[in-house]
C-alpha positions as CSV (number, residue, x, y, z in Angstrom):
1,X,-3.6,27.4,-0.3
2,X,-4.4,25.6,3.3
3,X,-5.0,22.1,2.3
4,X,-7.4,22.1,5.2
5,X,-9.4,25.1,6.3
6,X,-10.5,25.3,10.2
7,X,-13.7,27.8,11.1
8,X,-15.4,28.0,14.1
9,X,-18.9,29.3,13.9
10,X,-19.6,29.9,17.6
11,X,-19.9,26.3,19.0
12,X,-19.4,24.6,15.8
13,X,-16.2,23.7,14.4
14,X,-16.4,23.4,10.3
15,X,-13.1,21.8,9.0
16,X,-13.3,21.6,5.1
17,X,-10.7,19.6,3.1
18,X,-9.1,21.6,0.7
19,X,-7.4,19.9,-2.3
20,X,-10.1,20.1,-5.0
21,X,-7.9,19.3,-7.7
22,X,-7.1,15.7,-6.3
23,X,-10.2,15.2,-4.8
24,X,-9.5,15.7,-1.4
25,X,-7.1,12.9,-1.8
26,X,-5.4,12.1,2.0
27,X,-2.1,12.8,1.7
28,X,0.3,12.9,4.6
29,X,-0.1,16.9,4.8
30,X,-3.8,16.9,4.4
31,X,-4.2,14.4,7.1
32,X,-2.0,16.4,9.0
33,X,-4.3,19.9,8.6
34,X,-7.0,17.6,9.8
35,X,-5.2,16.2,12.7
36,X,-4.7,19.8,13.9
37,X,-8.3,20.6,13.6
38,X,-9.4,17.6,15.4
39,X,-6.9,18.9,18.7
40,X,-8.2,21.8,18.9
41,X,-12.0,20.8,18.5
42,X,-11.1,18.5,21.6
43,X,-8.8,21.1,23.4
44,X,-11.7,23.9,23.2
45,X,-14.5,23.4,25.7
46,X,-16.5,26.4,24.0
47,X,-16.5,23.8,21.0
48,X,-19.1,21.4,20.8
49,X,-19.6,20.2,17.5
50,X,-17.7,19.2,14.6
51,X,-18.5,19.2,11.0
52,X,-15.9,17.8,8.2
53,X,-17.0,18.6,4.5
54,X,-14.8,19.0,1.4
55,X,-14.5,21.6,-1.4
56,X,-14.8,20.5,-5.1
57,X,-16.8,17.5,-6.7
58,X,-15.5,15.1,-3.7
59,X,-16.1,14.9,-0.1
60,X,-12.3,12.6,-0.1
61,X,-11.7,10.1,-3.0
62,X,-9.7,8.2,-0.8
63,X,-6.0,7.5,-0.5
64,X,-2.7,9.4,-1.7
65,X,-1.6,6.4,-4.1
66,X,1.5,8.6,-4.1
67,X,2.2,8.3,-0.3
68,X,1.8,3.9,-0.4
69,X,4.6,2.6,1.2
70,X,7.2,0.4,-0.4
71,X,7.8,-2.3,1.4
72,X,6.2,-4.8,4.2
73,X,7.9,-2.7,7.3
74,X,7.1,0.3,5.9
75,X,3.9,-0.8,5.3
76,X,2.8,-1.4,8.8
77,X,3.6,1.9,10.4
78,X,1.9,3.9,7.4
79,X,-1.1,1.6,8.0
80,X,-0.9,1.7,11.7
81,X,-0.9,5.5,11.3
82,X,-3.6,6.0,8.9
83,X,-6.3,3.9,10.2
84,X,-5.6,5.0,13.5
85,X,-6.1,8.0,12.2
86,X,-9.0,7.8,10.5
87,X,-10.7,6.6,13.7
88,X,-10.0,9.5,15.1
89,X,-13.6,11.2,14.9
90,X,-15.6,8.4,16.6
91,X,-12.6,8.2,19.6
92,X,-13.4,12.3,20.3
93,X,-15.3,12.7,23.0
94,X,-17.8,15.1,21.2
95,X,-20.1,14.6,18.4
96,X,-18.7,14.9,14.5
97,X,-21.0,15.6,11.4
98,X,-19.6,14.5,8.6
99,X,-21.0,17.2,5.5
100,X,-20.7,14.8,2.4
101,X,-20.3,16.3,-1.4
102,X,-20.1,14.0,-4.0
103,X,-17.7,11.2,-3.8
104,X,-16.5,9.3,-0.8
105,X,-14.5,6.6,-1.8
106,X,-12.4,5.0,0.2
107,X,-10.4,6.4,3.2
108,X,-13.0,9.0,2.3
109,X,-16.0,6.8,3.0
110,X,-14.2,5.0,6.3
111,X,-13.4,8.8,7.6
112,X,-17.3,9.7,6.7
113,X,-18.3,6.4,8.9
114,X,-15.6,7.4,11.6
115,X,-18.4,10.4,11.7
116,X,-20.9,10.2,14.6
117,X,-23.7,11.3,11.7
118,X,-23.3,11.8,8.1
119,X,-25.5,14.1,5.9
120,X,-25.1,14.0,2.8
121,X,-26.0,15.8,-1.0
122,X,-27.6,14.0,-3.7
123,X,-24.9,14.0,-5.8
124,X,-23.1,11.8,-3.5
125,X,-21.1,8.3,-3.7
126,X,-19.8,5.7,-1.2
127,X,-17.9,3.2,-2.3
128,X,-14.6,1.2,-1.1
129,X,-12.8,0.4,-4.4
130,X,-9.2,-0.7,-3.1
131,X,-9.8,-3.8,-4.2
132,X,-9.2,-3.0,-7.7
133,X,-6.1,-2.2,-7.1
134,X,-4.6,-5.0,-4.9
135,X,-5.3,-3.2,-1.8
136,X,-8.1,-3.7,0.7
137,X,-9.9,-1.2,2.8
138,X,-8.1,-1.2,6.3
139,X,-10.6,0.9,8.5
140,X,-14.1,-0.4,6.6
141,X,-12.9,-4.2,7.0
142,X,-13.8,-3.6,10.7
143,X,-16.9,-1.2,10.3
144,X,-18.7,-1.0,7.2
145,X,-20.4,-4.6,7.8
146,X,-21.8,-3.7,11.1
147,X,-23.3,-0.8,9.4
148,X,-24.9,-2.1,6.4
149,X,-25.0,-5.8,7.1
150,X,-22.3,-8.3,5.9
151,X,-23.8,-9.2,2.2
152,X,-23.2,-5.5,0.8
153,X,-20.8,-4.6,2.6
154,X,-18.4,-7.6,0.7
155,X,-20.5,-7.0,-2.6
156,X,-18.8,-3.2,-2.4
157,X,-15.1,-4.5,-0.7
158,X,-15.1,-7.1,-3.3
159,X,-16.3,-5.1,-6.7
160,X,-15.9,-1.7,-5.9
161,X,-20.1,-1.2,-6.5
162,X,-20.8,2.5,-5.3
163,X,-24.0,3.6,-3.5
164,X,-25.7,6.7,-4.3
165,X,-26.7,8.9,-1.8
166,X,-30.2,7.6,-1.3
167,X,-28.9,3.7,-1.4
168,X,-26.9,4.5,1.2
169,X,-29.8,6.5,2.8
170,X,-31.7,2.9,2.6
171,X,-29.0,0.7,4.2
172,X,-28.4,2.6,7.0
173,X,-25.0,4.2,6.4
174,X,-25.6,8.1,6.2
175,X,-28.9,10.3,8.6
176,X,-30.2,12.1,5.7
177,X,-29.8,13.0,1.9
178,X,-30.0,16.8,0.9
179,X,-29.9,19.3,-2.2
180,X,-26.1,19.9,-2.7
181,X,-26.4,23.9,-2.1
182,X,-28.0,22.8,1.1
183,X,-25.3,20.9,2.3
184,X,-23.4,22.9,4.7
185,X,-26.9,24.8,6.2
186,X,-28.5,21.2,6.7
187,X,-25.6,20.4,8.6
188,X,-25.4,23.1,11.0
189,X,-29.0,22.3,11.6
190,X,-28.3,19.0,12.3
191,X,-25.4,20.7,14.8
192,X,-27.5,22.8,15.9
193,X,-30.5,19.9,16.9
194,X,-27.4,18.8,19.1
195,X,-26.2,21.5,20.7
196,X,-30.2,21.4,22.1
197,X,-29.2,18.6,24.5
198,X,-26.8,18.7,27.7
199,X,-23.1,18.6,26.2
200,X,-22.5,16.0,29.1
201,X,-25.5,14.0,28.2
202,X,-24.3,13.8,24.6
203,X,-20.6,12.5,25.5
204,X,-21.6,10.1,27.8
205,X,-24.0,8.3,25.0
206,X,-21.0,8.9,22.7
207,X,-18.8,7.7,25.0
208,X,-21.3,4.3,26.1
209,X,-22.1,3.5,22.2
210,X,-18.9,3.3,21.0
211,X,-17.2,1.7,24.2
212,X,-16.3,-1.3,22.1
213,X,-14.6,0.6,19.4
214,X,-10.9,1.0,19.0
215,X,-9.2,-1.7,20.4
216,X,-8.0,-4.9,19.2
217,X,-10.4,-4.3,16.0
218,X,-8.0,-1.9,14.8
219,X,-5.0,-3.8,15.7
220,X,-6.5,-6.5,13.5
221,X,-6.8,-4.6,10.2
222,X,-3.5,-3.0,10.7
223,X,-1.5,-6.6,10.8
224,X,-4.4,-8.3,8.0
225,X,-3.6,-5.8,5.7
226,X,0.5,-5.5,6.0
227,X,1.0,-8.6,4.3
228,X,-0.7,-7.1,0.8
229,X,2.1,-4.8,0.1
230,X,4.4,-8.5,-0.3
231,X,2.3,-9.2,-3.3
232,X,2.7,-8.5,-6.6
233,X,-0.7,-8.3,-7.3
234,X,-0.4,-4.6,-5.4
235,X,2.7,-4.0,-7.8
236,X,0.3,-4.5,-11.0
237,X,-2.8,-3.2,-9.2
238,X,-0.8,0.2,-8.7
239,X,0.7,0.5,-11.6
240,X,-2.1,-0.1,-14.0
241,X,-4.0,2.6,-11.8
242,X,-1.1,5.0,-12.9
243,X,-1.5,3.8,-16.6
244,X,-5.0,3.6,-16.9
245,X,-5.5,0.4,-17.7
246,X,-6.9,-2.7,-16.7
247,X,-5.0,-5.0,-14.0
248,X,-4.0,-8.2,-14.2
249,X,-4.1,-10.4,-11.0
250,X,-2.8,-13.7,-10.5
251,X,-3.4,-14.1,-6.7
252,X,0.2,-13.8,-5.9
């Protein structure tokens, strides 16, 4: 089984995560698949559209706990390579539709936001839980407010709170809320509306909206965050993931 399955559908590119049974969960091999498909979307000049979507009950529940790293130096270049990667969509120079099914927790809600537009089914949930577990989320710290305004966005970093689809639909964060068998077709539409316009056109107001993006933002979550994996709060957060239980934090 292809953890990450590339079609192209004449100009549209459809890359669909592929690890049902873990929820789509981004582990150094998925992200990898998806790496590959995002080179050859930008390599191809017949390709002019992008949609990411994933199989099963989850669009991406975040994270491969499995993958953390263990230590403080370790930490840093697993962080620097994740969120970087995860930025990925908004720093290609064409337009990417995020397809949304059912939960986007997570890295799966900061690669969703990453997205240029997001449409999404009405089954679905955004949410950035890594709080509960002594972590923080690296790639939303620098986005998610500007999206949704600074009062939700800490009410969901600091208690996990998920949005449904049409909450999320009212603040801003996703285009449009459809049926879940729709989900894919609404999204080619949506392609579709685009590939209407001048493929320079598009780029350029790509290119002008997000001119800001990238830079020393990212460099900033990267370092903020390196210094939770010293804690032991992330030891017991971790661990009473893996246990099911309830964690204990003492702020230390």
């Amino acid at each position: 089984m292809q953890l990450v399955e590339w079609a192209c559908e004449g100009p549209i590119g459809i890359a669909t995560m592929n690890d049902p049974e873990r929820r789509n969960a981004l582990s150094s091999h998925l992200r990898d698949g998806m790496r590959r498909c995002f080179e050859e979307f930008e390599r191809r000049d017949d390709l002019r559209v992008m949609i990411i979507t994933g199989t099963g009950p989850a669009f991406c529940a975040g994270g491969d706990l499995a993958d953390m790293p263990g230590d403080v130096k370790q930490a840093k270049v697993f962080l620097k390579d994740v969120i970087m990667w995860l930025s990925t969509p908004e720093r290609l120079a064409k337009p990417v539709i995020a397809a949304v099914n059912g939960l986007a927790l997570g890295g799966g809600l900061e690669l969703a936001i990453a997205c240029d537009m997001i449409v999404a089914s009405e089954d679905a949930q955004f949410g950035v839980p890594e709080a509960l577990v002594g972590l923080a989320p690296g790639f939303a710290i620098v986005r998610l407010h500007d999206l949704i305004g600074p009062a939700l966005a800490k009410e969901m970093a600091f208690t996990g709170r998920r949005l449904s689809a049409h909450e999320a639909l009212n603040h801003g964060l996703i285009n449009r809320v459809v049926p879940a068998d729709s989900l894919l077709e609404e999204a080619r539409a949506l392609a579709g509306s685009v590939l209407g316009s001048a493929p320079l056109s598009v780029e350029l107001v790509k290119s002008a909206m997000n001119r800001e993006l990238g830079g020393a933002d990212l460099t900033y979550a990267v370092d903020a965050m390196t210094h939770l994996f010293a804690t032991r709060d992330i030891v017991e957060g971790l661990e009473a993931f893996r246990t099911k239980r309830k964690p204990h934090f003492t702020g230390s």
